[in-house]
C-alpha positions in Angstrom: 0.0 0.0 0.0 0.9 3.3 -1.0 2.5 5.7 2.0 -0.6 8.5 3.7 1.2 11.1 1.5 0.7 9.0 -1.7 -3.2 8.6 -0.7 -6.1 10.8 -1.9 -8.4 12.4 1.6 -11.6 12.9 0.6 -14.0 12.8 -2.6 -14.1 17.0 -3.5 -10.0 16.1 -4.4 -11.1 13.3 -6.5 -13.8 15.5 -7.9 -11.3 17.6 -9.6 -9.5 15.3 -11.2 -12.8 13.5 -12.9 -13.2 17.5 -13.8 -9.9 19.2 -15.1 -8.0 16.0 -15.8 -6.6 14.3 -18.5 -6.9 10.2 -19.8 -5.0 7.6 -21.0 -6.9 4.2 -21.5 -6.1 0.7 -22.1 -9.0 -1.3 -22.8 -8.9 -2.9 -19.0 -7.9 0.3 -17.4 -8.6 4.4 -17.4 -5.7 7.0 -16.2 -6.8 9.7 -15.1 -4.0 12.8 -14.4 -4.3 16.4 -13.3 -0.9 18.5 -12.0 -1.3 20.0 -8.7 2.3 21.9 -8.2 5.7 20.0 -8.4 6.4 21.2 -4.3 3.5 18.2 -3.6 3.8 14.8 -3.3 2.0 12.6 -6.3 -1.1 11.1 -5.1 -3.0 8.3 -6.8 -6.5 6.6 -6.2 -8.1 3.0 -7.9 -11.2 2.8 -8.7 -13.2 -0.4 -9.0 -16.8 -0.7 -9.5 -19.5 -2.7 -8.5 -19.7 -3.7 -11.9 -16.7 -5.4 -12.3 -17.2 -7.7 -9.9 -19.8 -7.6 -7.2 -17.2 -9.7 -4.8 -15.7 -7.0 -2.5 -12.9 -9.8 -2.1 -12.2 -9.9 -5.8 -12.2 -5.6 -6.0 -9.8 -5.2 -3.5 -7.7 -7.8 -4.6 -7.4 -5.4 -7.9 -7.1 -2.7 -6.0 -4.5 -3.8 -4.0 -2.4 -5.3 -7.1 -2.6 -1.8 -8.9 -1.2 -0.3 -5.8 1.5 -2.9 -6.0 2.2 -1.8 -9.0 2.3 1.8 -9.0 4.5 1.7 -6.0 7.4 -0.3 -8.2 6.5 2.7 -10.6 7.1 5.4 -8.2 10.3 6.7 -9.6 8.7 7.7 -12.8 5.7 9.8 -11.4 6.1 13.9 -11.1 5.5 15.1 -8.0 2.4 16.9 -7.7 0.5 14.7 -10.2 -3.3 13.0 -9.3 -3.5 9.6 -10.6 -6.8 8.1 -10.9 -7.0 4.3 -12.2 -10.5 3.0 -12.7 -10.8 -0.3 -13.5 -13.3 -1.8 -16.2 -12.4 -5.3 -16.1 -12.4 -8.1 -13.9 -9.5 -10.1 -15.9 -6.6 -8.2 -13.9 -7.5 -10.3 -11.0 -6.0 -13.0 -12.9 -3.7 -11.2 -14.9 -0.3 -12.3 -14.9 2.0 -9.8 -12.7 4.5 -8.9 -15.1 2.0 -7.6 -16.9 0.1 -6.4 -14.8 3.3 -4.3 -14.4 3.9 -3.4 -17.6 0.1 -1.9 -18.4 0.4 0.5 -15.6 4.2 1.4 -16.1 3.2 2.4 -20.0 0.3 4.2 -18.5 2.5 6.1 -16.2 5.3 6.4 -18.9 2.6 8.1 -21.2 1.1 10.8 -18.9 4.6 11.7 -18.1 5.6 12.6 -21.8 2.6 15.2 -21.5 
């Protein structure tokens, strides 16, 4: 899991992101990416819906491998950038991790071009 820093506090900060942000999509996953100020930390949320899977198991098991992910991605986010992943398929809970890895790395690679 992602240090308290890393962690988005509230919905009205999600809020803006969904508003003023940016998107880069796979077909299984949405980034979402707004710049805040590069004196902040980066912060990142995942969001997985009901409708992916109704198990609350299976969601945060998702969840928690995108966070996994991220975090071995780290190095390559700006400080100061929102991340929001929302997740539209169920087939990442048995994806394998490499690539698991490699999806969310090219995500992150491709926002930080911008």
């Amino acid at each position: 899991m992602l240090g308290r820093t890393h962690r988005f506090h509230g919905r009205k900060a999600l809020n803006g992101v969904y508003k003023r942000g940016k998107t880069a999509r796979t077909p299984m996953i949405n980034l979402r990416h707004t710049a805040r100020g590069p004196s902040k930390p980066y912060r990142v949320a995942v969001v997985v819906s009901r409708k992916v899977n109704r198990s609350a198991v299976v969601r945060n098991r998702i969840r928690r491998r995108i966070y996994a992910a991220v975090k071995e991605s780290d190095a390559d986010i700006r400080p100061g950038t929102d991340i929001i992943f929302t997740v539209f398929s169920d087939q990442l809970k048995d994806a394998p991790p490499e690539e698991l890895k490699k999806t969310v790395a090219g995500l992150i690679k491709k926002i930080a071009a911008h």
